[in-house]
N, C-alpha and C positions, 0 to 999 in steps of 0.2 A: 253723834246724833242718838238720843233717846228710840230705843224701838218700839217705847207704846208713849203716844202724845194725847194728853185728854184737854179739855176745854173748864176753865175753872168756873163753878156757878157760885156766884158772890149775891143774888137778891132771890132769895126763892118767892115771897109773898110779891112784888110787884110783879112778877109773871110769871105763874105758874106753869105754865104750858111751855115756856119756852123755856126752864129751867128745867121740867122733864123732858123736854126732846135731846138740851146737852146732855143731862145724865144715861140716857138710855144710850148716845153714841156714845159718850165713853167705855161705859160698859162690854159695847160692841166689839172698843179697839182694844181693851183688856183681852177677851175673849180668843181677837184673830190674835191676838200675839202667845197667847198658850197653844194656842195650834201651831204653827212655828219652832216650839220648843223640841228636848228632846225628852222621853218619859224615862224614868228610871226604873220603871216597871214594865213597859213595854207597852204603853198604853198607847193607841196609834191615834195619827201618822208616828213613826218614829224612824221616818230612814232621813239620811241627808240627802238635798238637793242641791248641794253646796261642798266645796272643799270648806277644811275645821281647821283653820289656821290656830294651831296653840302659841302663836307669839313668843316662843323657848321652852314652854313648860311641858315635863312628862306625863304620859298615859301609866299610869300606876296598876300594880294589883290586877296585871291581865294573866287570863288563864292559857295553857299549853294547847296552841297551834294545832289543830285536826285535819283541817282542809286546806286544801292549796292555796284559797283567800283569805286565810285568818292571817292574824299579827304573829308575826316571829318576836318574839323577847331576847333577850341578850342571851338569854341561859339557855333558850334552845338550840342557838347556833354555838355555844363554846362547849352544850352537853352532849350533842349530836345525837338531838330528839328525832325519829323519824319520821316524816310528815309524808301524806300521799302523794305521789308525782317528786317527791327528789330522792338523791342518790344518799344511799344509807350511809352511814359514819363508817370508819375503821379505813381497812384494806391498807397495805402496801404496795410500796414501790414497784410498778411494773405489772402487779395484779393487775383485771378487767372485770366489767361487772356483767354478769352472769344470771338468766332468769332459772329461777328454779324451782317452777310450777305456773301452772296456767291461771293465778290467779292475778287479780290487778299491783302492779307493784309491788309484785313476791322477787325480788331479783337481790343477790347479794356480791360480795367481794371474791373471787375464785382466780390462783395460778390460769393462766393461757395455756390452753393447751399445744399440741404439735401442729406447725405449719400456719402459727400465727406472725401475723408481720405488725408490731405496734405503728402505730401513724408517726409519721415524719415529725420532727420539730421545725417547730417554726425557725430557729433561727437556722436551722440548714436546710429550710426551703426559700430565706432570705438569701442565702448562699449561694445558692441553687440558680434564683432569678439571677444575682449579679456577674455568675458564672457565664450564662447564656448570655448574657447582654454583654461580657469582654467578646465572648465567642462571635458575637452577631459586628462586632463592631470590626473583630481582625475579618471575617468573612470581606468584610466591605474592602478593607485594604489590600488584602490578597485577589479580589479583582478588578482594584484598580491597579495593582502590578499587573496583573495579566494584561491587561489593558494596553498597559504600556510596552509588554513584549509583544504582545499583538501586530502592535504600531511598531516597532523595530523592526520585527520578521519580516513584516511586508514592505519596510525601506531596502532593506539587505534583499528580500529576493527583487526586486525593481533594480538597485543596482547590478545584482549577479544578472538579472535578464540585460539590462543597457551592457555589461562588460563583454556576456555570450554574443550578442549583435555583435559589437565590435571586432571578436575576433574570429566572425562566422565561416570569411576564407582562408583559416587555419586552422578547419576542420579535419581537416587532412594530412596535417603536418604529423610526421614522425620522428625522435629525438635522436639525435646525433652518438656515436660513442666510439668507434673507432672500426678502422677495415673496410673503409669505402661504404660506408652504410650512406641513402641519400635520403636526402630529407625533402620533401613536396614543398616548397615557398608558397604562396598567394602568384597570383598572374602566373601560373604553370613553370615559376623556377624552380631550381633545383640547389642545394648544396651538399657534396660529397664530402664524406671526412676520409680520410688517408693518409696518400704522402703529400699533401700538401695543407692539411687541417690536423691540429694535433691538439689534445687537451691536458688544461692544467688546472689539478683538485689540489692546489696546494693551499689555496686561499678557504678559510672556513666558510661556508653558505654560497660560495661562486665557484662555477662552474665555466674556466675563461678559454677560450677560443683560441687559439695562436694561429694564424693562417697566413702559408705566402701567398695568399688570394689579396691579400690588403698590398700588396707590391704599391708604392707610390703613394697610398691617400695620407692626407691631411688628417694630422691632430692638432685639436686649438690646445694654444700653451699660455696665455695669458693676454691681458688688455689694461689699459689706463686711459679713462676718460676725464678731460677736464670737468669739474662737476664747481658748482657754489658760485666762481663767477669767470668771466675771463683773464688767460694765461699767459705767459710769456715762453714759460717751456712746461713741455709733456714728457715725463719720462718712465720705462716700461721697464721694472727689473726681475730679479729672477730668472736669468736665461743661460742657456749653458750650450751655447752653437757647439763647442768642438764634440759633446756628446751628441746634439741632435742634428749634426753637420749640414742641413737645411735650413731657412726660415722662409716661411712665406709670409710676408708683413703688408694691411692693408693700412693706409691711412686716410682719413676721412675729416675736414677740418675747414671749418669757415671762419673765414676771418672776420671779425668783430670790430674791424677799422673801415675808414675809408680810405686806406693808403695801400699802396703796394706791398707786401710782405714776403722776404724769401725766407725759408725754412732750412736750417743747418739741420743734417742728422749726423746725433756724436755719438760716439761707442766709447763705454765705460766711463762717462764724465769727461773724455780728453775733447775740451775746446780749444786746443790750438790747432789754425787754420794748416798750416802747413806740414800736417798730419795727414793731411788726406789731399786726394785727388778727383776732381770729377769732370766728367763729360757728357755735355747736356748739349740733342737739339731739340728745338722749339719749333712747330707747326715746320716740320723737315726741310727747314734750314742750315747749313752750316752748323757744325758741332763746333763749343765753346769750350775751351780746356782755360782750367785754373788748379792750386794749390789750394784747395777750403772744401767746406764741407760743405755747399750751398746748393740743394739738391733739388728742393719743392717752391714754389712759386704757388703764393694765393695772391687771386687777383682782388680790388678792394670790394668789399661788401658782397662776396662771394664764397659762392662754394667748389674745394678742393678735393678731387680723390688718385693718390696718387698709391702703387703698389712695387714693393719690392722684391728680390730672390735673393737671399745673402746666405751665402757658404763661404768655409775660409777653402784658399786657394790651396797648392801643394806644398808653397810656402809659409803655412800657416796667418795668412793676412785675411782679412774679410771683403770679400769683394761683394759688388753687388749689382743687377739688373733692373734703371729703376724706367719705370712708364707709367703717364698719369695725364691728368688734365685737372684746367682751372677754369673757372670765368663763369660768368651765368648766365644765361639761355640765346641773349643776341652776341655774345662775343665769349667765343668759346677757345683757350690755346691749351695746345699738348705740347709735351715733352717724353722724349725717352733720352734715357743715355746712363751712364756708368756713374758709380762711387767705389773709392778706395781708401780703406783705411792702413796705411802704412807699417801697423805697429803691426809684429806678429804677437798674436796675443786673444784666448780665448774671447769670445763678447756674450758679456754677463747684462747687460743693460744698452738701451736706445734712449737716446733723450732728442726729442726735437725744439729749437730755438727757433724763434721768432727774431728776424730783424725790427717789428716794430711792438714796443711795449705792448702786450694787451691783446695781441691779434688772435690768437686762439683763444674761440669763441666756446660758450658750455656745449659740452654734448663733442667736442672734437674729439676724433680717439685714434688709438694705434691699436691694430688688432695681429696678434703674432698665433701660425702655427708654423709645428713643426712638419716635414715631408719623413714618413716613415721608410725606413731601409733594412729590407728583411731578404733571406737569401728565396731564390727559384723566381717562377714567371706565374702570371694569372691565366685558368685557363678561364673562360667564359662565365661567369653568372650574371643573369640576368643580361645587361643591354651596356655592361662599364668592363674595361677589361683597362690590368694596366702592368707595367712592369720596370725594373729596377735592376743597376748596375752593381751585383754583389762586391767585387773585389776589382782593384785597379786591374787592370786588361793590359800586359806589356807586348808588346805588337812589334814580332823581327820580323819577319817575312812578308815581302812583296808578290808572291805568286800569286796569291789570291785574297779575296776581300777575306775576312775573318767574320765570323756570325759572333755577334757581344752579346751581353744576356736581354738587352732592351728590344726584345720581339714580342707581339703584344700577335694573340691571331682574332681576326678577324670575319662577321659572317656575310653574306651581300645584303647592302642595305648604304646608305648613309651616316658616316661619321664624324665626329667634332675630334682629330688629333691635338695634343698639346706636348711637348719636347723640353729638356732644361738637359745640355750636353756639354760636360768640359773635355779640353783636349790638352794632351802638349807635344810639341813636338821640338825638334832642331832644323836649323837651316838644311842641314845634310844628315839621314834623308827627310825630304818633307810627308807628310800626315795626309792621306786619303780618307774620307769617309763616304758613305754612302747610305741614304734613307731606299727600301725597297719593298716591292708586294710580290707575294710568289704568286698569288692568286692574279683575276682580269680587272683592271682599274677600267671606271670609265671616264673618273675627272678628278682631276686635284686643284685647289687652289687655297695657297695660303701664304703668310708671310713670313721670313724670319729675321730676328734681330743678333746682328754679329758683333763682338767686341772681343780684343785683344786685351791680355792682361797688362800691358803697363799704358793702359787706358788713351795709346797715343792712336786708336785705327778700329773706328766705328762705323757700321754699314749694317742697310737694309736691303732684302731679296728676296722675290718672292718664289714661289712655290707652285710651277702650274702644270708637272708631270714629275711621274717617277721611273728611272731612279733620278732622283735628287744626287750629285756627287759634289763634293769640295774638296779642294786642296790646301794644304797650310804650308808656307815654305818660309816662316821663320822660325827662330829659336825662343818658342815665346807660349804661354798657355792662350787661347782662346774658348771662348766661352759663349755658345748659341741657344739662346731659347725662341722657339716660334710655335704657329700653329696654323692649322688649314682645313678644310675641310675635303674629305674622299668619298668617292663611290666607287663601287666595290658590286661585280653584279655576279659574284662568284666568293668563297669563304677560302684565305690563303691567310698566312700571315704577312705581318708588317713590321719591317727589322730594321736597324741600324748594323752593318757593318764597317770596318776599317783595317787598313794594312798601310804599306811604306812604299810610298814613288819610285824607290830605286831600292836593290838590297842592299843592307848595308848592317855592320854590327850596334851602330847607336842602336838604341830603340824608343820607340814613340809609346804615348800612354792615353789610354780610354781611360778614364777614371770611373772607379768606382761611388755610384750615388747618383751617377748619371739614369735620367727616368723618360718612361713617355705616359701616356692616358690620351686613352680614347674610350669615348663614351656615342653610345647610335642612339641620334634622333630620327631615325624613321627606316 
């Protein structure tokens, strides 16, 4: 677009007037566009009111820079012309700049004197930030571990408080070590260590006990339970009777039929029937004698629990005491009576058969321990006292009863006794025993179960004062466990003694392993 626009006059004679009024606005627009321009003398207006877009082209021929808003040219910046308000040319490395006089912009390049600190560089105040921000970031994680020990500490001290609860009435307890030191138990018992508690550090981290205080109890020795589906035989191995000369064996067994089922128990896999010997009666009937092994009866769709006592005899055979019951809640039958296994010969294993395929149902089991035999007597702890036949007991003399090791004592109160006694004797002389209290009894009553070793002379009797006495006047072992309960209104012991009918040089035998326990209910 043109900056000065005139009107073109083409007829001056046919109107003059209006051929003068175009001339005189052109004129006018001449006029305002010199005013507009810029003077090259200086003639005014002469400033911009506009930026001067040169379209690429250079400003030529300008003079050297005075004032802070003049033009710099190439050469004053690569001559290092000094211009007011900036920093003079020169100077080195490390130099500072330095006023040096009070005049404007008198200042030059000058060494730093002592006790100056130059300013940080940037890229190690970049450093510097990323430094802080790894730093800001581990802070965070180092307390959220704490955090989390926090929360541990306070589970462990909540357990150690539930554990202190626990064992708050063993507050008092004091630790064992030898020379009759006693130790406080919970409920105001007591345990001595002496001559009857003895300790063994031979085991690295255990500290183990030996006590003829344990006279008589029960250690579990193993179990096999039908498991996956029902069985026809259960068998228990790993067992070594002639070392643990005891067993006490529970069995527990429901039949998975609806049929009758009698259960043979074999020792060491021998299923031939005429191996063995047993004698069975039933709701205290008439006792059944046969050649086999047919011991336990389950009744159909029921459940069985019947218990054994199997030690081998003096002639190393395994005899056994069996008592149980079958049937389910309206018809209920028991059995006690004897098993004999024939063969002398350790029993490593039990296997129990089923006469009908299948009838040992899941969950049926044999559960085996053994009766521990250590030498001395128990005296009292706590409310169980119990005691045990060391060494066989060979008995010449009829003068007087003889005191056996199976003396348990007793305090006044009410007790549950329990007995397992073998004997032998000969026709000539016969075999005395006797059950007795030195202390004042005020009631006995209990029962006991009698059998003969060659399984032909089974009987039961009860128990309804002491002293209890029996005589054996064949040439035969017998073998009585029973149990009763006593009151006792005075603290005496309670003994088994034994001697000979007549004098005589044979002699009779107490065997050793023979036991009792008794435990007070009230």
């Amino acid at each position: 677009m043109p900056k000065v626009v005139v009107t073109n006059v083409e007829n001056l004679g046919g109107n003059p007037n209006s051929a003068a009024l175009a001339i005189n606005e052109n004129v006018q627009r001449v006029a305002d566009a010199l005013e507009n321009t810029l003077s090259r003398d200086g003639t005014g207006p002469n400033q911009m009111e506009a930026l001067i877009d040169m379209n690429g082209f250079r400003i030529i021929n300008l003079g050297a820079p005075e004032q802070l808003d003049d033009a710099v040219r190439l050469r004053d910046l690569t001559d290092g012309v000094s211009i007011e308000g900036t920093a003079p040319v020169g100077g080195t490395t490390g130099q500072v700049l330095t006023k040096v006089s009070n005049d404007d912009y008198d200042y030059e390049w000058q060494d730093p004197g002592s006790g100056y600190t130059p300013p940080i560089p940037q890229s190690d105040v970049e450093d510097l930030v990323s430094d802080l921000a790894t730093l800001g970031a581990n802070i965070v994680t180092a307390q959220s571990t704490a955090d989390t020990a926090v929360s541990a500490a306070a589970a462990a001290q909540a357990d150690a408080t539930s554990a202190l609860s626990a064992i708050a009435d063993l507050s008092d307890t004091t630790l064992l070590t030898e020379n009759n030191e006693t130790a406080i138990l919970p409920n105001s018992r007591r345990l001595t260590a002496g001559d009857n508690i003895t300790f063994d550090d031979s085991a690295s981290g255990i500290r183990e006990i030996n006590a003829s205080a344990v006279n008589g109890a029960l250690q579990f020795v193993t179990e096999a339970i039908v498991t996956g589906s029902a069985a026809t035989n259960l068998t228990v191995s790993g067992l070594d009777l002639s070392t643990d000369e005891c067993y006490e064996i529970d069995i527990i067994a429901d039949n998975a039929t609806a049929s009758l089922s009698n259960i043979a128990v074999y020792f060491n896999g021998d299923t031939t029937a005429t191996n063995y010997d047993r004698r069975l009666s039933q709701d205290g009937g008439a006792a059944t004698a046969a050649n086999d092994a047919l011991s336990l009866f389950m009744q159909p769709s029921s459940t069985s629990f019947y218990h054994f006592t199997t030690r081998l005899d003096f002639d190393g055979r395994a005899r056994s005491i069996v008592n149980g019951n079958t049937g389910n809640t309206t018809a209920v039958s028991g059995q006690v009576g004897m098993h004999l296994w024939r063969t002398v010969s350790n029993v490593t294993s039990i296997t129990l058969n089923s006469s009908v395929a299948n009838a040992l149902s899941v969950g049926s089991v044999i559960r085996i321990w053994r009766r521990l035999r250590v030498t001395g007597t128990l005296p009292p702890v706590g409310t169980q006292v119990a005691a045990v036949q060391a060494n066989d007991l060979v008995i010449t003399s009829n003068a007087v009863f003889q005191d056996t090791d199976v003396t348990t004592p007793l305090t006044a109160g009410v007790w549950l006794v329990t007995f397992d006694i073998l004997q032998t004797q000969n026709a000539t002389p016969d075999m005395q025993t006797e059950l007795t209290y030195t202390g004042t009894v005020t009631s006995v009553a209990g029962v006991v179960f009698r059998q003969r070793g060659n399984g032909t002379a089974q009987s039961i009797a009860a128990i309804t004062a002491l002293p209890y006495q029996t005589t054996e006047t064949t040439t035969d072992s017998v073998y009585r466990r029973g149990s009763f309960r006593i009151t006792v209104s005075t603290s005496g012991s309670l003994k088994w003694r034994a001697r000979q009918d007549t004098s005589s040089a044979t002699s009779v035998t107490w065997h050793g392993g023979n036991s009792m326990h008794a435990i007070k209910t009230s």
